[in-house]
N, C-alpha and C positions, 0 to 999 in steps of 0.2 A: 828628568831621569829618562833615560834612553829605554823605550819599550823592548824587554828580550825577546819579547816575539819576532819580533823583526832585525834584531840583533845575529850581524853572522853567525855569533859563534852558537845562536841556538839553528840544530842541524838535524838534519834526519833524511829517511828516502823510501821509507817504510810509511804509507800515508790511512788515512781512515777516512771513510764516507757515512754520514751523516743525515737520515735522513729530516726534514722537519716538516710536520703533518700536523693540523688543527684537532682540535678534539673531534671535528665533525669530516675529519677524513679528506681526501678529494674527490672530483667530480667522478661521477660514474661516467665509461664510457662504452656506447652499445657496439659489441663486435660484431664482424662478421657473419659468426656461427651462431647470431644468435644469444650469447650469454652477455653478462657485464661483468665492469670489473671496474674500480677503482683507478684513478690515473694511479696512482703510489703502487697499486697492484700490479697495474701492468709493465710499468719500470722496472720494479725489483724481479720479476719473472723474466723478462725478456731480455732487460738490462742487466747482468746479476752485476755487474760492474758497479750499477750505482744502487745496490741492495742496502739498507740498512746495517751498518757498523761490517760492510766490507773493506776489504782491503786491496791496495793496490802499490807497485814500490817503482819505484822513480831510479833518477842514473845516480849511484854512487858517490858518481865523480862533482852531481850536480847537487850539492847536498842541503842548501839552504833557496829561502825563495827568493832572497836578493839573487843570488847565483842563478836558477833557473830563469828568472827572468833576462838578466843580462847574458846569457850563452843564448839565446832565444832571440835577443836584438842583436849580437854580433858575431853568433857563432856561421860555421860552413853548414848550410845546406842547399850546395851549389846541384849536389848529385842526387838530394832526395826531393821528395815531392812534384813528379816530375810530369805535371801539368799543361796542356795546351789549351789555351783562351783564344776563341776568336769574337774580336770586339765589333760591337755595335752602339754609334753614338746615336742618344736618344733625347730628344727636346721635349724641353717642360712646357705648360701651360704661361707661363712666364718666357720662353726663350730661351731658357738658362740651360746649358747639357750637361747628364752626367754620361758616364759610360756604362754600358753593360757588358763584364767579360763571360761570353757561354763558354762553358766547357766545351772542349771537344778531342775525344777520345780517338775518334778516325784519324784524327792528325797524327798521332804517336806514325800509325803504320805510313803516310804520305810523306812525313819529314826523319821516318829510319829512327827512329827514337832506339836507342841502346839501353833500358830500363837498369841495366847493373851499372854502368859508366856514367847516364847521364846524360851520353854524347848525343848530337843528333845533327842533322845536313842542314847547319846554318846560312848557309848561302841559298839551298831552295828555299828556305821561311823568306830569307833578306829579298832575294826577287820576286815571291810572289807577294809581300809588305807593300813595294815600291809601287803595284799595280794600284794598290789601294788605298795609299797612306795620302790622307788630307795634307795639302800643303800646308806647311806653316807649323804644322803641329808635333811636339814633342815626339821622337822614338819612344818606342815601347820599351815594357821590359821583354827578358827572355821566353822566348816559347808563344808570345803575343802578336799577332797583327789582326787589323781590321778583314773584317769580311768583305768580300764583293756583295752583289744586291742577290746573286742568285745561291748562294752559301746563307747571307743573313734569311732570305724568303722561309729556304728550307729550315732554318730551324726555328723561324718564328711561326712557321704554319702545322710544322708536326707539335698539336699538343697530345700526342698520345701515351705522354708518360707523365706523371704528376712533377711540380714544379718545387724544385728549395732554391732562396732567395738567401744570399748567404751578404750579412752588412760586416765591413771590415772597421778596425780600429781608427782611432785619433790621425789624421792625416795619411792613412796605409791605404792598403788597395790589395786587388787579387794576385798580387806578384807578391804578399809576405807571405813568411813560411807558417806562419801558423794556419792563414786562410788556403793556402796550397795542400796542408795535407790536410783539412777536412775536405775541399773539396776534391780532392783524390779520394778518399773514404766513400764519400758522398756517390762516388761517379764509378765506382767500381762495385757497386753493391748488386747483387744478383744481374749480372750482364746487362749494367748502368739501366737501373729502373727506374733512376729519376733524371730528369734534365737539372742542369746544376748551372745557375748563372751570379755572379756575385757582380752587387750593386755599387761601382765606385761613385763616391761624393763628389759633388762637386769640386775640380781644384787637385783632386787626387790619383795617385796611380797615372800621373802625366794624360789626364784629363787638360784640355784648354778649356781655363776660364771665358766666358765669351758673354755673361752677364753679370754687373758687380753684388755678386751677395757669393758666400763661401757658407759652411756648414756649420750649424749651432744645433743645443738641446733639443730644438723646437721643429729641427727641419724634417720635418715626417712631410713633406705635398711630394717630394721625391720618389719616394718609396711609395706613399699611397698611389700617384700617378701609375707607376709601373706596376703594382697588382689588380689596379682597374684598367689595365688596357693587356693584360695578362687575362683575366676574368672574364672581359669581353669576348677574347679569342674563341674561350671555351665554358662556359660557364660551369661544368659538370667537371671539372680540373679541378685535383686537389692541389693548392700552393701552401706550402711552409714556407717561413724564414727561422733564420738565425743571425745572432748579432754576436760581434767579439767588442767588450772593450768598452766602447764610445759610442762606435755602431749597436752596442746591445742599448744602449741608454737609448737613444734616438729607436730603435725595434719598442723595447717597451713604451716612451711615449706615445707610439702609433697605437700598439694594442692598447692601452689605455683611452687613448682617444678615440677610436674604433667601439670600442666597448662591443653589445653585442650586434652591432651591423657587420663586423670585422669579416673580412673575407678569405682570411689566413682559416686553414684549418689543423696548426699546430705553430708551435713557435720553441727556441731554445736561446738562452741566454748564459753569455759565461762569460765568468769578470765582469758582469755590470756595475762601474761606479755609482751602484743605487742613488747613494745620497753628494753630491758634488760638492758642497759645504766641505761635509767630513772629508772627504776627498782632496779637496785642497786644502786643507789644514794639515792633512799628514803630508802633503807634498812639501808645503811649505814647514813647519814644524819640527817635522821626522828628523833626525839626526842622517841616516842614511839615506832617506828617498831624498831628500834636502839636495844632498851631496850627490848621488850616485845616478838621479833620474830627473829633478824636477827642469837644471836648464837643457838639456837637452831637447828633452820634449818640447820646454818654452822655443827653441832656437828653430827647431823642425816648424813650429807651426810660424816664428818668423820667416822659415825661409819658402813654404811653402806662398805664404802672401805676397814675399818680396817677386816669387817667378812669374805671378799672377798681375802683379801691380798693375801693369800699363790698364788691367781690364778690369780692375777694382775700386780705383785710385778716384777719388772724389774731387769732381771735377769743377767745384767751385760752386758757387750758389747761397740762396740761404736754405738753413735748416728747415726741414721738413715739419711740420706741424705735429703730423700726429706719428710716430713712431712704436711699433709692437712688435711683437714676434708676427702678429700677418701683415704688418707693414714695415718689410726691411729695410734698413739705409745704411749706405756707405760713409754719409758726413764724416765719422773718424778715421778715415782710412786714407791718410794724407802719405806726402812723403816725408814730412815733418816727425808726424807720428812712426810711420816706419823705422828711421833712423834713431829715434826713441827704444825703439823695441828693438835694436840690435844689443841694447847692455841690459834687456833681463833677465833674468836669470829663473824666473818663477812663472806657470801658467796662469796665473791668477793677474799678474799684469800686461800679460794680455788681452785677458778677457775684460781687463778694467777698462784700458784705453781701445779694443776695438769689439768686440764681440758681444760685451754687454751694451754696448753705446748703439749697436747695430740694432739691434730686438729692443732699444726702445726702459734700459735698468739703466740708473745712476754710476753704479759700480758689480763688480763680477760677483762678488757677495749675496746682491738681490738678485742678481741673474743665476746663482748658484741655486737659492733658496726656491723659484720656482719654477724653474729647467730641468730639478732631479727628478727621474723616472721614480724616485719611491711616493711620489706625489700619485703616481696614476697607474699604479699596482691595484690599488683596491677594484679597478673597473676592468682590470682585463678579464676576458672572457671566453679563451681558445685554450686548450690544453699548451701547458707552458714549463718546460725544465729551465729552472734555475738553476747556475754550477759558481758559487764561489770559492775561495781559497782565505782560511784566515792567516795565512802567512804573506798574505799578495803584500808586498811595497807599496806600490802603488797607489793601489786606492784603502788598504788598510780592512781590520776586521771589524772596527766601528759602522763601514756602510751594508752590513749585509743585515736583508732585512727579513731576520727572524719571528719577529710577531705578525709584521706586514704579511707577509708570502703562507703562514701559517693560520690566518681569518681571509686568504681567498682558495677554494678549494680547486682554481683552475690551476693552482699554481704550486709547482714541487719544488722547493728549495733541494737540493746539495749541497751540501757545506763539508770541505774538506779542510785536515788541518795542512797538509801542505801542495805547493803546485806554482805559486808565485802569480805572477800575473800572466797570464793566457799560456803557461808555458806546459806545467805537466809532463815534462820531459821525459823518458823512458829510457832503459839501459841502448837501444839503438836511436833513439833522439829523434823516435816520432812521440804524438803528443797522447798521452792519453786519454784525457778530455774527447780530443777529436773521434775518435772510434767510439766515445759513449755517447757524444752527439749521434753521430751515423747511427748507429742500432737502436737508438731512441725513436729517428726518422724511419727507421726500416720497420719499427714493430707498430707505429703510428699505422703506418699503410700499406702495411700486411695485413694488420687486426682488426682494423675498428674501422667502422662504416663512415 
């Protein structure tokens, strides 16, 4: 029987927030001035957005969370969120690059940005790209090119404004619209008080692959590397992160594994497919995510692999001995396999024939079972906003983890009943979520020491 929850024709735009608190409250945190206050206290004061049985009302027109999310992956938002990234490619411990897009605000005035249109003097970005674009490698998106050495210096040496590290969804990057307007939110808060850089995965956001391993549950040395060399810069620098989606799952496995060594001094989380099991079972099961989301996705992250191949592709040999999540391997990543993966239709066989086989699990099932971030919820340990949606498609209201998030007091759950997956949409189709992230960030490091 088709769950109505997730069923079009159950609708609404009129939503409700939720909040969920342990018997023993959450963590006290010391302010500024001296007093305390509760993390759940200082949200619902600061954030009234996300107060206890508040309300917030979404677009009309967007009325269910199948809808919101799909206006969300196909809809125009060519003219809003109108963001300038200047990229810095950053090498692992390993050799492997991902990108780091930094915001940058000064660009709007250098490349004539028209904020109401959209427009802006594409041919000065395109020639000053050209000075700096690595050979070989993929065009950017819009409003993106790499930094020169004396552009990247300057904003790797100015640490004088605290740092949000912002992780993108399942194969996406700093060019989706959901990550473009928080970090527009982000970077416009008090005459941009924060430096705002979002972390592309390896493979992503036309990232060149250039060592054979892509992104899994596990892949937190990425992220860790770039807040220990973020940290280094300045030690007395506060950095947050935020994770959408996929990237929240991979954020919580770091604070989780971090526990309390963790060098974040806040973190936010929305749409995390806590439990990945549950997760693909609705993808695969669901009547509509079935239909409306699950090959897509599967096809995205085939096609993502397919652009990458030449530098993934397993180049023959014997198997590897000992295989883990700290010991990655490519062995499945053939062109055999490839071709395979262009008729399915489900993420889950994907993850069977290369992702699970990569980290070292039989099938994506036991890769499912101990890759999900609600495995290492109970050890995080940095003030943490949790934001789900029980009408999401996607990963369904089976993954949100209510008694989990409610016995750790770092951690505030949201639970709203509608919003879909990362969409939240608003009668002008920016996101709401996004701005409760933002003054979540803003009242972190205004208030509390």
């Amino acid at each position: 029987m088709v769950n109505l929850l997730f069923n079009p024709l159950h609708w609404g735009y009129n939503g409700t927030v939720t909040q969920h608190i342990g018997e023993k409250g959450t963590i006290k945190l010391q302010k500024k001035d001296g007093s305390e206050a509760q993390l759940h206290e200082l949200i619902s004061e600061e954030v009234t957005g996300l107060s206890d049985g508040s309300k917030f009302q979404l677009s009309p027109l967007i009325f269910t969370g199948i809808l919101q999310t799909m206006y969300l992956a196909g809809g125009d938002f060519s003219k809003k969120f109108n963001v300038f990234y200047g990229r810095e490619l950053f090498e692992m411990s390993d050799h492997g690059i991902a990108s780091i897009d930094w915001v940058r605000n000064d660009w709007k005035k250098l490349y004539e940005l028209d904020p109401a249109t959209g427009t802006y003097n594409k041919e000065k970005l395109a020639e000053d790209g050209k000075k700096t674009h690595p050979e070989g490698w993929p065009r950017l998106h819009p409003r993106t090119r790499y930094m020169d050495d004396e552009e990247k210096e300057s904003v790797l040496n100015d640490t004088s404004k605290p740092l949000i590290i912002v992780m993108h969804g399942l194969a996406g990057g700093s060019h989706e619209p959901i990550i473009r307007s928080l970090t527009e939110q982000l970077s416009n808060i008090s005459n941009e008080k924060f430096k705002v850089a979002v972390l592309n995965t390896r493979g992503c956001a036309r990232t060149k692959v250039v060592s054979p391993k892509l992104f899994y549950a596990f892949a937190t040395e990425d992220l860790r590397e770039f807040v220990q060399r973020e940290h280094k810069r300045d030690p007395k620098r506060k950095i947050y992160a935020v994770g959408f989606s996929f990237g929240a799952t991979m954020l919580a496995n770091f604070l989780g594994e971090e526990g309390e060594k963790c060098l974040l001094s806040g973190a936010a989380l929305v749409c995390n497919p806590w439990d990945l099991t549950n997760s693909a079972h609705k993808m695969r099961e669901d009547f509509w995510s079935s239909r409306l989301f699950a090959k897509s996705i599967t096809q995205f992250l085939v096609r993502t692999l397919e652009v990458n191949m030449n530098q993934i592709e397993w180049k023959g040999g014997e198997k590897p001995a000992e295989i883990s999540p700290e010991h990655y391997s490519n062995y499945s990543f053939t062109r055999e396999n490839l071709k395979k993966a262009k008729q399915f239709t489900d993420p889950s066989q994907f993850d069977d024939i290369f992702t699970a086989k990569a980290v070292g699990f039989e099938d994506s099932w036991s890769y499912y079972r101990v890759g999900s971030s609600i495995n290492r919820l109970p050890t995080i340990n940095v003030p943490t906003l949790v934001i789900n949606s029980k009408d999401d498609p996607v990963i369904g209201d089976k993954c949100i983890p209510v008694k989990e998030a409610e016995e750790n007091p770092h951690v505030l759950l949201i639970e709203t009943d509608l919003g879909g997956h990362l969409a939240y949409l608003e009668k002008n189709h920016d996101s709401w979520a996004t701005k409760q992230v933002a003054q979540y960030f803003d009242a972190l490091e205004s208030l509390v020491k």
